[in-house]
C-alpha positions in Angstrom: 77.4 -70.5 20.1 74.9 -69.5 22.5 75.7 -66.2 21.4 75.3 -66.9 17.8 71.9 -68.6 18.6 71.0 -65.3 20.7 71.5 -63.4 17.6 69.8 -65.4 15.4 66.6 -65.4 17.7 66.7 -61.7 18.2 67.0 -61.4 14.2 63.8 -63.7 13.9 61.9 -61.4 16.6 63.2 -58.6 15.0 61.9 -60.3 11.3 58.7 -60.9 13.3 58.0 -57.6 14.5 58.9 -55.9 11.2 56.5 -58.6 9.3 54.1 -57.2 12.3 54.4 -53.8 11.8 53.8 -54.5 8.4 51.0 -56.2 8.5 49.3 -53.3 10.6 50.2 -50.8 8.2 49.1 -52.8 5.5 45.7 -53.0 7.4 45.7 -49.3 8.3 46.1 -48.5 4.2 43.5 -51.4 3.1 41.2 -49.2 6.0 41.9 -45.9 5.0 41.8 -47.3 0.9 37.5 -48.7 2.4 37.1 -45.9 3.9 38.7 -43.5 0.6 36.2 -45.7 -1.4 32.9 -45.1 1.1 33.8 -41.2 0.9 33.7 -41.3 -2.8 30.4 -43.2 -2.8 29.7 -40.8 -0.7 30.8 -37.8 -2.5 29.7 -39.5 -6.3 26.0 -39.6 -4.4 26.2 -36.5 -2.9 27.1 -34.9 -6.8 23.9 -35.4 -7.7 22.2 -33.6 -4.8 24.4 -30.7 -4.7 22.8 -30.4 -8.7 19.7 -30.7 -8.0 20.2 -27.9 -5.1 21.6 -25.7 -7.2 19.1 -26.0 -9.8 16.1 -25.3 -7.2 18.3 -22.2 -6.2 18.3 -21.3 -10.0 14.8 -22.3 -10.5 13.6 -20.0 -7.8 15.9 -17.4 -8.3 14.1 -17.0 -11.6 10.8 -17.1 -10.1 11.8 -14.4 -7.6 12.9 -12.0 -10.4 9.7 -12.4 -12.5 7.2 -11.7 -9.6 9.6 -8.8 -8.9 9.6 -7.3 -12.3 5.3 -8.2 -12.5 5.0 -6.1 -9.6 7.1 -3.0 -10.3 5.2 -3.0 -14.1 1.7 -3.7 -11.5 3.1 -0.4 -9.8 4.1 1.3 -12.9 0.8 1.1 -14.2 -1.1 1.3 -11.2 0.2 4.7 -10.7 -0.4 6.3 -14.0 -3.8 4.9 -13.9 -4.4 7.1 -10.5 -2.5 10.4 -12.7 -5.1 9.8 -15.5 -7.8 9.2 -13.2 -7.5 12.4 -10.8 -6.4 14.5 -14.0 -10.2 13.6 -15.3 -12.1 13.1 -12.0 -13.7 16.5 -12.8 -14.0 15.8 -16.5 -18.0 14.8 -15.4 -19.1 17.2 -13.1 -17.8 20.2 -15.2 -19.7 18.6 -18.6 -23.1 18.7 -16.0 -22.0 22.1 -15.3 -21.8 23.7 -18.7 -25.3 24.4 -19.2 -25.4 26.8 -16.1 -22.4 29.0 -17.4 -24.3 29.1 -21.0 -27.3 29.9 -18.4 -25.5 32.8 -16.8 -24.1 34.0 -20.3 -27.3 34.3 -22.0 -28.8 36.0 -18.6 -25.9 38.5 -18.7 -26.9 39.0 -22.3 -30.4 39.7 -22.0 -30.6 41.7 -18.8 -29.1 44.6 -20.2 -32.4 46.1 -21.2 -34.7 43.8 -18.5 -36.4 44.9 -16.0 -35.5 43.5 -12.1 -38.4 40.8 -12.1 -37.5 39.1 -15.4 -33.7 39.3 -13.8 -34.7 37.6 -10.9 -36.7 34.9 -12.4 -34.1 34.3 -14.8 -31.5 34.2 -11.8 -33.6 31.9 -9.6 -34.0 29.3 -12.9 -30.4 29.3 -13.0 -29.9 29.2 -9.3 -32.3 25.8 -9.4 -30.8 24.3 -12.3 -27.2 24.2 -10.6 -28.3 23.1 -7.2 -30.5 20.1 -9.0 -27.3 18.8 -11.1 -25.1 19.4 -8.0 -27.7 17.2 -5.8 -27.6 14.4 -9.1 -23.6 14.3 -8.0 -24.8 13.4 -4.6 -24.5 16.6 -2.9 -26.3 17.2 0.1 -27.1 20.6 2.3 -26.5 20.6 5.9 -29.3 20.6 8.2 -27.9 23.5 10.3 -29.9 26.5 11.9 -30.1 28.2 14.6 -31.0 26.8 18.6 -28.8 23.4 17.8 -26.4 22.0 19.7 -23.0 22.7 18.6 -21.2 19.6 16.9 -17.3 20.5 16.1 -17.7 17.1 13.7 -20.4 19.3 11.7 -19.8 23.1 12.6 -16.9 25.4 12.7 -17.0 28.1 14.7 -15.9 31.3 13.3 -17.0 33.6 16.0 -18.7 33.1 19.6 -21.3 36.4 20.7 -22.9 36.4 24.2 -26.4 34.3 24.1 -29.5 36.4 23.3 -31.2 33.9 25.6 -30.0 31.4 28.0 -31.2 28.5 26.4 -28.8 29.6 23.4 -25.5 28.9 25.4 -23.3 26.5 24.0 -25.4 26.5 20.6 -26.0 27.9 17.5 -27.2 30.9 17.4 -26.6 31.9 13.8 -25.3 30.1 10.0 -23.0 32.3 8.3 -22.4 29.6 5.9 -24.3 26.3 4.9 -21.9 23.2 5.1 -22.3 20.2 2.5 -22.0 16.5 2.2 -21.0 14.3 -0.8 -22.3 11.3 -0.1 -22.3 10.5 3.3 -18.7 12.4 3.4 -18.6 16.2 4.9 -16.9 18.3 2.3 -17.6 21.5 3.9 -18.0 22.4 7.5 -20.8 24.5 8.3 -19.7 28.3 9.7 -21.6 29.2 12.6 -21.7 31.6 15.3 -21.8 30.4 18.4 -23.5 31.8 22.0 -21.5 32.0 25.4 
């Protein structure tokens, strides 16, 4: 009987610790089944972001490519504005200049039977008239002679000679051509000879 009554208590501890093991499990899944709700909160909240994150992406994706395209039509059109304007950059100076090649034509026309002083009259009028429209364009002559101090920003030397005196070494002892500014811009150097 004792042995009967052995079995029947291990059988209830046995019942017991099943009914235990159950009950954790049954607590591990009602966890897990919290926790499985929380994520999908989670996840149902986080829906909305992930929307509103990809439309920003969208929204500035969009922006991106029309500031790209504005600037490739801004550099488009910048750059056949600068073709236009160099092609008629001259387009002014060569209308100012007209008048002198209709000056020279009509001199050429008239000097056949002229005599040299009526020539050089007429070539000197000419000569004046170019240099005045040139100077309205904002051209300038060089202030270079000789017994000045050589300035390689100013002069180029084309030749150097020995000094005719000594205060003439190192300087300018002769112009062989004028040089020019535009503005305040050198567009042509002046060619000197320098002494040594």
């Amino acid at each position: 009987m004792e042995k009967e009554h052995l079995e029947e208590q291990q059988g209830n501890n046995t019942a017991e610790e099943n009914l235990t093991d159950k009950s954790e499990e049954s607590e591990k899944v009602a966890e897990e089944t919290v926790e499985n709700v929380k994520d999908t909160d989670e996840i149902s909240e986080e829906i909305p972001e992930l929307d509103q994150t990809k439309a920003d992406l969208a929204e500035a994706k969009d922006k991106y490519l029309r500031l790209y395209s504005e600037f490739e039509n801004f550099r488009r059109r910048t750059a056949k504005e600068k073709l236009s304007l160099i092609s008629t950059a001259n387009e002014e100076i060569i209308s100012a200049l007209l008048p002198v090649l209709d000056d020279f034509e009509r001199a050429a026309e008239s000097n056949k039977n002229a005599d040299v002083e009526s020539m050089r009259e007429g070539f000197s009028l000419i000569h004046n008239k170019l240099k005045n429209i040139l100077e309205q364009k904002g051209l300038k002559v060089m202030d270079s002679k000789a017994g000045m101090d050589f300035d390689s920003e100013l002069h180029e030397a084309i030749t150097q000679i020995p000094a005719p005196k000594k205060n003439f070494i190192g300087k300018v002892v002769d112009v062989v051509e004028k040089g020019y500014y535009l503005g305040e811009k050198v567009i042509r150097f002046a060619k000197v000879v320098i002494g040594t």
